[in-house]
SEGUMAR-338225 format. One record per residue (C-alpha): x, y, z; residue in one letter. Coordinates in steps of 0.1 Angstrom, whole numbers, plus 5000, padded with zeros to 4 digits. Layout:
<pts>
XYZA ...
</pts>
This chain:
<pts>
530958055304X 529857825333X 526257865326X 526957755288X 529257465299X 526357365319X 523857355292X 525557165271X 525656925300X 521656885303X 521656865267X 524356545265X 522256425297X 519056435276X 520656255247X 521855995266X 518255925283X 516355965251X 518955705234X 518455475264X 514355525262X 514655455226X 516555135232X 514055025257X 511155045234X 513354865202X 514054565228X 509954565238X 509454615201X 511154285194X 508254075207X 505754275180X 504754085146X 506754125115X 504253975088X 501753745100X 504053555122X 504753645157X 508353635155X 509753665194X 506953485210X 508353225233X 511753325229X 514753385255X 516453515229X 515253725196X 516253885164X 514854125146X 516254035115X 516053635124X 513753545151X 514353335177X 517553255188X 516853065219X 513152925233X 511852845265X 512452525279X 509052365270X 509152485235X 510952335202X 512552545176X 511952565145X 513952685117X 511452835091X 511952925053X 510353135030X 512253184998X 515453305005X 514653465043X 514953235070X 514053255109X 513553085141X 510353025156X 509152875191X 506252625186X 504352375213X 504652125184X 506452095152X 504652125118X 503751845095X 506851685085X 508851745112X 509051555149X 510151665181X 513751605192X 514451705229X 518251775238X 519751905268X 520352205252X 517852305229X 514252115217X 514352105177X 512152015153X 513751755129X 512751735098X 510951345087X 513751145067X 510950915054X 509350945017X 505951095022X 505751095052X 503551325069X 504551355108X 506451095126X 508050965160X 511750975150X 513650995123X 512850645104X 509750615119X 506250765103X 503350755125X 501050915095X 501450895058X 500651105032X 496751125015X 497050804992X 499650595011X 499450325035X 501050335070X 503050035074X 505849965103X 506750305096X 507050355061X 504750475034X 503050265009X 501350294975X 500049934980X 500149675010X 503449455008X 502549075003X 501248905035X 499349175041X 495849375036X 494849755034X 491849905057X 490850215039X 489250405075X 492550395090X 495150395055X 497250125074X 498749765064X 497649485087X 498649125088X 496048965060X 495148565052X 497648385046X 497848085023X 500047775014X 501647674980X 499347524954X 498447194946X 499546984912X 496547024888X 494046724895X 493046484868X 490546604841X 487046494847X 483846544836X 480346474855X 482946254880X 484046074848X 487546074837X 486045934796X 483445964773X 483946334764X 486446554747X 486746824771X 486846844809X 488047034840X 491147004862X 491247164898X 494447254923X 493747394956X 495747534988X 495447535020X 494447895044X 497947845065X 497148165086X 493348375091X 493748755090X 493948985120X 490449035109X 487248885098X 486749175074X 489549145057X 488348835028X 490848545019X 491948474985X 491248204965X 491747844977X 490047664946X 490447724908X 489647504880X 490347514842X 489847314811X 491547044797X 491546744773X 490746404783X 493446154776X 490645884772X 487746004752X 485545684748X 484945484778X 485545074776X 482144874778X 480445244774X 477745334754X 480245434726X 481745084724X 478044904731X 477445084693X 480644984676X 479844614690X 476144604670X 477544814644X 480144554636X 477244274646X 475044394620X 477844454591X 478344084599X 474943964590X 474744104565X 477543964552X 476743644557X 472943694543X 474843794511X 476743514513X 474243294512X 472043464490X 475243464463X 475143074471X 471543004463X 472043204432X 474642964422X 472842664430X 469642804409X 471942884379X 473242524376X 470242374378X 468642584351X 471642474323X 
</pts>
C-alpha cells in the first residue's frame, strides 16, 4: 500500500515538472514569429494572441492592423504616417492628423508630403499658395517674386503718335515689390500691352489735313475757271445778236 501511495507520488511529481517545462518553453516560444512579423521582439511584455504589451524604453509602440486582427509592435521608428510621441510612460507612434501627409514632426506638422503635393509650413499642397513658387527637386513652397498693383492703362499710341491711325496700343505696368528667395525662380510679368482705338484719328497740320487743304484749293479753281468761262460765254453771246 505504501509502495503504491508512493508511486502515485513520482507520477504527480512528474506532472507537475513536465507542466512547469512546458510552460517554460510556451513563455520562450512567445518571442518566435507568428506570420512574417516578429511579434515579441523588443517587448517587456508579450501576447501571443496580441503582441506587444509593453516595449523597451528606447522603442515606440505601435498599434498595427490587418483587417479585423490587431497587435502591438516595438519599432526604432514609426511607419509612414505616423510620428513619434515620447511620454513618461510609454513611446507611441501617433498617427499624422494632416491630409496627405506622409511622415511628420507632430501632430499638425508634416515634414514630407505625399508623391504630387507640395510641402509647405507643414501642410500639403496641390499647388503653391499665392506669394509663393514650387521647386520640383525638393516638392516644397518657397517665398516667390513678388509684385505690386497694376498701373491705369496708358494712352493709346502708335509709332509714339497718339493720331493719324485707327488702331493703337495701350500699356500698364507694376512694379517687382519683393525678388524671390531665388534667382531660379522667374518673375511674372511686369509689362503688358493691348489694342485700342485712337480717340483722334487724323492729326491737325498732318498729311491727312495738308490733302483736304489742296483738295478744297483745287475744287476752288476750278470753280472759279468755270466761272469765268460761263462769263466769257455770256459776253460772246451778246455780241453775236
Amino acid at each position: 500500500m505504501r509502495f503504491r501511495l508512493f508511486s502515485f507520488a513520482l507520477i504527480v511529481l512528474n506532472c507537475m515538472d513536465y507542466g512547469h517545462c512546458q510552460t517554460g518553453r510556451w513563455r520562450r516560444g512567445k518571442r518566435a514569429s507568428y506570420g512574417s512579423n516578429p511579434i515579441c521582439k523588443g517587448c517587456l511584455s508579450c501576447s501571443k494572441d496580441n503582441g506587444c504589451i509593453r516595449c523597451q524604453h528606447k522603442l515606440f509602440f505601435f498599434l498595427r492592423r490587418e483587417g479585423m486582427r490587431q497587435y502591438g509592435e516595438c519599432l526604432h521608428s514609426c511607419p509612414s504616417g505616423y510620428y513619434g510621441l515620447r511620454t513618461p510612460d510609454m513611446n507611441r507612434c501617433s498617427r499624422c492628423r494632416i491630409e496627405n501627409c506622409d511622415s511628420c514632426f507632430s501632430r499638425d506638422f508634416c515634414t514630407k508630403c505625399k508623391a504630387g503635393f507640395y510641402s509647405h509650413r507643414g501642410r500639403c499642397f496641390r499647388g503653391c499658395p499665392p506669394g509663393f513658387a514650387a521647386l520640383e527637386e525638393l516638392m516644397e513652397c518657397v517665398e516667390g517674386c513678388e509684385v505690386g498693383q497694376w498701373s491705369e492703362w496708358g494712352t493709346c499710341s502708335r509709332n509714339n503718335k497718339t493720331c493719324g491711325f485707327k488702331w493703337g496700343l495701350e500699356t500698364r505696368t507694376r512694379q517687382i515689390v519683393k525678388k524671390p528667395a531665388k534667382d531660379t525662380i522667374p518673375c511674372p510679368t511686369i509689362a503688358e500691352s493691348r489694342r485700342c482705338k485712337m480717340a483722334v484719328r487724323h492729326c491737325p497740320g498732318g498729311r491727312r489735313a495738308t490733302k483736304t487743304k489742296e483738295k478744297k484749293k483745287k475744287k476752288k479753281n476750278l470753280m472759279e475757271r468755270a466761272q469765268k468761262q460761263h462769263s466769257i460765254f455770256l459776253a460772246t453771246d451778246k455780241t453775236s445778236q
